[in-house]
VOVO-570319 format. One line per 8 residues: number of its first residue (from 1); their letters; for each residue x, z, y of C-alpha. Coordinates in Angstrom, 1 decimal, decimal comma. Layout:
N
NUM = A = X:Z:Y; ...
***
This chain:
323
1 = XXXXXXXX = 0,0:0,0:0,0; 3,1:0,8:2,8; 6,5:-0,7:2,5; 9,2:0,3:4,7; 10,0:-2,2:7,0; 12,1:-2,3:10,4; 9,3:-1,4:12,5; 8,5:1,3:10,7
9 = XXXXXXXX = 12,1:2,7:10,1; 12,1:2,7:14,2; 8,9:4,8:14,3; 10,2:7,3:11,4; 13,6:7,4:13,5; 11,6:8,7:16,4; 9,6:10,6:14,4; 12,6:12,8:13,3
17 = XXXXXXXX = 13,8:13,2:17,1; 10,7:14,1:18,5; 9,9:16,7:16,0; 13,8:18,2:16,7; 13,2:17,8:20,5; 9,9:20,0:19,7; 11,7:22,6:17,9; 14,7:22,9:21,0
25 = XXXXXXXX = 11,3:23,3:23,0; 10,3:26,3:21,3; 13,1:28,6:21,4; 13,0:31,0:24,4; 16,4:32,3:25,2; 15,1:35,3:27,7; 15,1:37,0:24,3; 18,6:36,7:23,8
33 = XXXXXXXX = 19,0:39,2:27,1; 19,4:42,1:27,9; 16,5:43,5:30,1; 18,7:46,3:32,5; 15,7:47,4:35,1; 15,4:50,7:36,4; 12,9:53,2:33,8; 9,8:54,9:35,2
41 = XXXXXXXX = 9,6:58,8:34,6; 7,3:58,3:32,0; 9,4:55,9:30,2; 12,8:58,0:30,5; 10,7:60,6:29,4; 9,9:58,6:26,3; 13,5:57,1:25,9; 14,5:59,7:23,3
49 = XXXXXXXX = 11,5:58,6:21,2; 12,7:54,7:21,4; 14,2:53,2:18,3; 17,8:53,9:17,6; 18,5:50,2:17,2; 17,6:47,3:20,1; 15,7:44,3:18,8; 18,9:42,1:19,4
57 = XXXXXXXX = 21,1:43,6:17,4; 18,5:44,3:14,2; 17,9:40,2:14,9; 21,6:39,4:14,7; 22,1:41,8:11,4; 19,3:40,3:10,0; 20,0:36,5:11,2; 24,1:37,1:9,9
65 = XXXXXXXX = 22,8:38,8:6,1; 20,9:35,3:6,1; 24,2:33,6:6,5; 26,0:35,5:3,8; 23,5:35,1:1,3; 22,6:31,3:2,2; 26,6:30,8:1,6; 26,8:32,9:-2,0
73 = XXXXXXXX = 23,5:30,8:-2,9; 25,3:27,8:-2,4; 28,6:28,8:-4,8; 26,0:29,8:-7,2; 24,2:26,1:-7,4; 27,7:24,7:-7,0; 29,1:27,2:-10,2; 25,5:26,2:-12,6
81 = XXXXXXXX = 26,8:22,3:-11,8; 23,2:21,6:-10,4; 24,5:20,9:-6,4; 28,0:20,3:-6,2; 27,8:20,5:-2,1; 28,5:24,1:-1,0; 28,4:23,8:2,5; 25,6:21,6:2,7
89 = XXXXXXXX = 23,1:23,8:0,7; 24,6:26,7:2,7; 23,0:25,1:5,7; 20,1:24,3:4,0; 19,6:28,0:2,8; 20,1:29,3:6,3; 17,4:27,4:7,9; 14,2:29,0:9,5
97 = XXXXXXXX = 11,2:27,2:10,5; 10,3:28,7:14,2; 7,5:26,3:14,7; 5,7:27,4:11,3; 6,9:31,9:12,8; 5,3:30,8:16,1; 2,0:29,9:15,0; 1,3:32,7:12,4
105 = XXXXXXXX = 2,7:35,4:15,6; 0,6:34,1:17,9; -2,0:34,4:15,4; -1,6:37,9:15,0; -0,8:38,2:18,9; 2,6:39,5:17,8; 5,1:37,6:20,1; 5,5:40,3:23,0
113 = XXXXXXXX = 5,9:43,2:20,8; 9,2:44,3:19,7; 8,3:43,6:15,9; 7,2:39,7:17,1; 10,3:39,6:19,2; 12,8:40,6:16,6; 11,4:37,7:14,2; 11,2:35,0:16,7
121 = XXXXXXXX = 14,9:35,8:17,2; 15,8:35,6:13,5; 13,5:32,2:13,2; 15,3:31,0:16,7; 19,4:31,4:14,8; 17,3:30,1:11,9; 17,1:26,8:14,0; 20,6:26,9:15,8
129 = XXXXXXXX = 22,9:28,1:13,7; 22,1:25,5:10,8; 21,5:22,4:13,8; 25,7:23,6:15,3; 26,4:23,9:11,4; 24,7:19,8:10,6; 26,9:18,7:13,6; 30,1:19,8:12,6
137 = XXXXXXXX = 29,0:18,4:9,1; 28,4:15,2:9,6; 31,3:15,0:12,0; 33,6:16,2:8,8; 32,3:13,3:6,4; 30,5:10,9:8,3; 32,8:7,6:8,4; 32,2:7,2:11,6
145 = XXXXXXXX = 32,8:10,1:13,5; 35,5:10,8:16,0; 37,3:13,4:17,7; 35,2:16,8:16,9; 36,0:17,8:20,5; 34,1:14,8:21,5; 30,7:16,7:20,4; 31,4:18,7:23,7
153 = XXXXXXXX = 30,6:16,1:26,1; 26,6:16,2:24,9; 26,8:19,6:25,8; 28,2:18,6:29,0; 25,6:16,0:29,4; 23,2:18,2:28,6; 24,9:20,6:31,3; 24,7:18,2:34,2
161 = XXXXXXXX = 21,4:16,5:33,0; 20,2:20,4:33,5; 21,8:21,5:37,2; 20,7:17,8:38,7; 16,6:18,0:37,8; 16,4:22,3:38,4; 16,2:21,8:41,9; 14,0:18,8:41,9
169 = XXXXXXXX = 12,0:20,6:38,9; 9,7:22,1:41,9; 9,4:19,0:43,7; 8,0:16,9:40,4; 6,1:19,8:40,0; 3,9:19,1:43,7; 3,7:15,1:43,2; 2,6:15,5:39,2
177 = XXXXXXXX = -0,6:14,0:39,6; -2,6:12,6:36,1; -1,5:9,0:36,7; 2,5:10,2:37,5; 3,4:12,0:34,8; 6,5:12,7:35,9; 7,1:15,5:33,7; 6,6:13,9:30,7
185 = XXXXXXXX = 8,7:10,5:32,3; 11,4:13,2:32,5; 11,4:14,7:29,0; 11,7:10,7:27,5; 14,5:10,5:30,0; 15,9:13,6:28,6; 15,3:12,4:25,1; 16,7:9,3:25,1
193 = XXXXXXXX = 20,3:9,8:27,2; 21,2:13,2:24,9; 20,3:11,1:22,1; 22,3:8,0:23,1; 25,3:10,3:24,3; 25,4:12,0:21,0; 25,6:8,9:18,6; 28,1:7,3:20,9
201 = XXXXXXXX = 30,4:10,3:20,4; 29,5:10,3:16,5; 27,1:13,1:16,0; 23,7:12,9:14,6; 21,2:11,8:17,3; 18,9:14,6:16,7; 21,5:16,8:18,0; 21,0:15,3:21,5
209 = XXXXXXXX = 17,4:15,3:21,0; 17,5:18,7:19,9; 19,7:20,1:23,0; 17,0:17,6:25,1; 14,5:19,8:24,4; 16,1:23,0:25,1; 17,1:21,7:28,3; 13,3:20,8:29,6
217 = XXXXXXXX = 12,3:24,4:28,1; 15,3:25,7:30,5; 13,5:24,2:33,0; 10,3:25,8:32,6; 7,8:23,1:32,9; 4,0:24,3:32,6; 2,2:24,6:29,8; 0,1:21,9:30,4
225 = XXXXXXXX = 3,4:19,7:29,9; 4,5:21,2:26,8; 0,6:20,6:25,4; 1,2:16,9:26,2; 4,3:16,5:24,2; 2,8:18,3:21,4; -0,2:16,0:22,0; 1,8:12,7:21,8
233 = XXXXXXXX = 4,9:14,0:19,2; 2,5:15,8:16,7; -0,4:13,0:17,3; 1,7:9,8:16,8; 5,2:9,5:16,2; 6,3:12,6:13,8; 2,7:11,7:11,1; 5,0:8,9:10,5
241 = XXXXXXXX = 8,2:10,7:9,6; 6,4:12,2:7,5; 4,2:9,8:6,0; 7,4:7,9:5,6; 8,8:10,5:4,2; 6,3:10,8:1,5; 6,3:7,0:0,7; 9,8:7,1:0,0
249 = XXXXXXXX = 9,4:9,8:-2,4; 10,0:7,9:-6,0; 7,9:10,9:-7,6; 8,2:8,8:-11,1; 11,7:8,7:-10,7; 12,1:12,2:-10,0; 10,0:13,4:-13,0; 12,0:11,3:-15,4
257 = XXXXXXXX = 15,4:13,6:-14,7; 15,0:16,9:-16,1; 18,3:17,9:-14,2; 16,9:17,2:-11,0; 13,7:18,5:-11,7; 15,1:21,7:-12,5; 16,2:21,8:-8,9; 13,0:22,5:-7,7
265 = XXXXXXXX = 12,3:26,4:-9,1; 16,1:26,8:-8,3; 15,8:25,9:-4,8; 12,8:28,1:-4,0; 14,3:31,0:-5,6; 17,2:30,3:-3,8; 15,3:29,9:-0,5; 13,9:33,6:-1,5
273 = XXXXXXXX = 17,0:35,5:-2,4; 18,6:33,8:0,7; 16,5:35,8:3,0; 16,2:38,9:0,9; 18,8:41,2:2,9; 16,3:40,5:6,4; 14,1:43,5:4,3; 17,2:45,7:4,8
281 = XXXXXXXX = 17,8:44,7:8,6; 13,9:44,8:9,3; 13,7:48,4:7,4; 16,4:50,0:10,2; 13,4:50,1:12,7; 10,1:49,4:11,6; 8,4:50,1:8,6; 8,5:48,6:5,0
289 = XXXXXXXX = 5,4:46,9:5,3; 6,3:45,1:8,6; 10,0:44,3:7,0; 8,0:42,9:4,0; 5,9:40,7:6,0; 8,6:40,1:8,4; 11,0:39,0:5,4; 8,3:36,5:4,0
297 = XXXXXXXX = 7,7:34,8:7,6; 11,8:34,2:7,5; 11,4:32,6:3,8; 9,2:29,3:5,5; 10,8:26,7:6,3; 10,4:22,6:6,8; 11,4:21,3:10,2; 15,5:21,6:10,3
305 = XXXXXXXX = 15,4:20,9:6,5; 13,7:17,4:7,0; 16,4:16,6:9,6; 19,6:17,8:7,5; 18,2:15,6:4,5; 17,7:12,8:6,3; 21,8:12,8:7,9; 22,7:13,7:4,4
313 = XXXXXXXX = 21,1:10,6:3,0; 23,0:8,5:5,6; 26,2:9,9:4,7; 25,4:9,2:1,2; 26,3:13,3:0,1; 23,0:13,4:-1,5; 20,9:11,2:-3,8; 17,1:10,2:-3,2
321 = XXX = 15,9:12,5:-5,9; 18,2:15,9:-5,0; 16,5:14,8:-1,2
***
């Protein structure tokens, strides 16, 4: 019924990059500081009540256990001869889906408390981390990569692309009328020079489009612009990455090898025991049921996966039916 043709290897391409560009959209880094204001009475008063650890540092514990276990799953598949790519199913292990820890905290209207925040940190590295990790990857074995120190100048593009629109950001902001759309001009803009800038230096284009999105969400455009995004990136372009993604999923072939078969209960257990220290780093300040549920929301994951599969494919370090 679909085969893949150029056209639609253009739209799966932008598919991919819009989803990343989504996911750089959703990280907010006014978690990552530290709030120093001055304490009311009351709350002084209540300071020797507060937890002994900060939600920063139970988030980085948590995030860096996640790390060490994603790494001693990946020796493990690499010792039972069932994935002989260590680093690659390290970075696989470590990733987090924040778009998937988003919706089921706002759900729960979860986000501003300290219990939300600490999670949303964890699922934020859970993005990062592995995205830094894929760069440096596919800038090891990809026969086309140069200089790593190249990979800098997107995040000096980025950088520039940042200080030259924050001051006009306001201005956009007055003449943003329906039929202007300047906004959303500006985020394509975004997309497509990170994006250009990063294959031209040898990374993975979804790199730039990833930073891209981080950069309009440093920005802080309204909401009403983020909706749009959503509206045209989850309404059009990324259903055919993965509708694509599903066509070229040879499911005969895959059930007519035992060995990679087998890969599938191995993986998820993996996935599991990958995130099963986050209970001990969860457990230092709240309670074992919130660590639980906290520890299962760290175990989803999709988005980053997607993109690491599909730049392992093009490197060749993977086969269609391990993918």
């Amino acid at each position: 019924w679909i085969t893949s043709s150029s056209t639609l290897d253009i739209l799966q391409n932008v598919g991919v990059i819009f989803l990343l560009f989504l996911s750089g959209m959703e990280i907010d880094f006014s978690l990552f500081k530290r709030k120093n204001r001055e304490l009311t009475p009351l709350e002084e008063k209540g300071k020797q009540h507060q937890a002994k650890y900060s939600v920063l540092t139970v988030a980085i514990i948590g995030y860096a256990s996640i790390v060490v276990m994603s790494i001693l799953m990946a020796y493990i598949l690499n010792l039972t001869g069932l994935f002989s790519d260590i680093w690659l199913s390290a970075i696989l292990f470590m990733t987090i889906s924040l778009g998937i820890v988003i919706a089921g905290l706002k759900e729960k209207e979860l986000l501003s408390k300290p219990f939300g925040q600490t999670i949303l940190l964890i699922a934020a590295l859970g993005e990062v981390v592995p995205m830094v990790g894929l760069t440096f990857y596919a800038s090891a074995y990809s026969p086309h990569s140069k200089s790593l120190w190249l990979i800098l100048l997107i995040l000096v593009a980025a950088a520039l692309l940042f200080w030259r629109f924050k001051a006009f950001f306001r201005f956009f902001d007055q003449i943003n009328k329906s039929t202007t759309q300047v906004d959303i001009r500006l985020s394509f803009f975004m997309i497509v020079t990170l994006v250009t800038v990063a294959e031209s230096v040898g990374a993975e284009g979804i790199l730039g489009a990833f930073l891209a999105g981080i950069v309009i969400k440093l920005l802080e455009p309204h909401e009403e612009t983020k909706v749009r995004l959503d509206s045209i990136g989850y309404g059009f372009f990324i259903p055919i990455f993965f509708i694509m993604s599903g066509v070229n999923l040879n499911l005969r072939e895959l059930v007519s090898n035992p060995h990679t078969l087998l890969l599938i209960p191995v993986i998820f257990v993996g996935y599991l025991l990958a995130k099963a220290l986050v209970f001990a780093a969860l457990k230092m300040r709240f309670k074992t049921a919130n660590a639980i549920a906290g520890t299962a929301m760290s175990a989803t994951t999709i988005t980053v996966v997607l993109a690491v599969l599909q730049v392992a494919s093009h490197l060749h370090k993977i086969t269609d039916q391990q993918s």
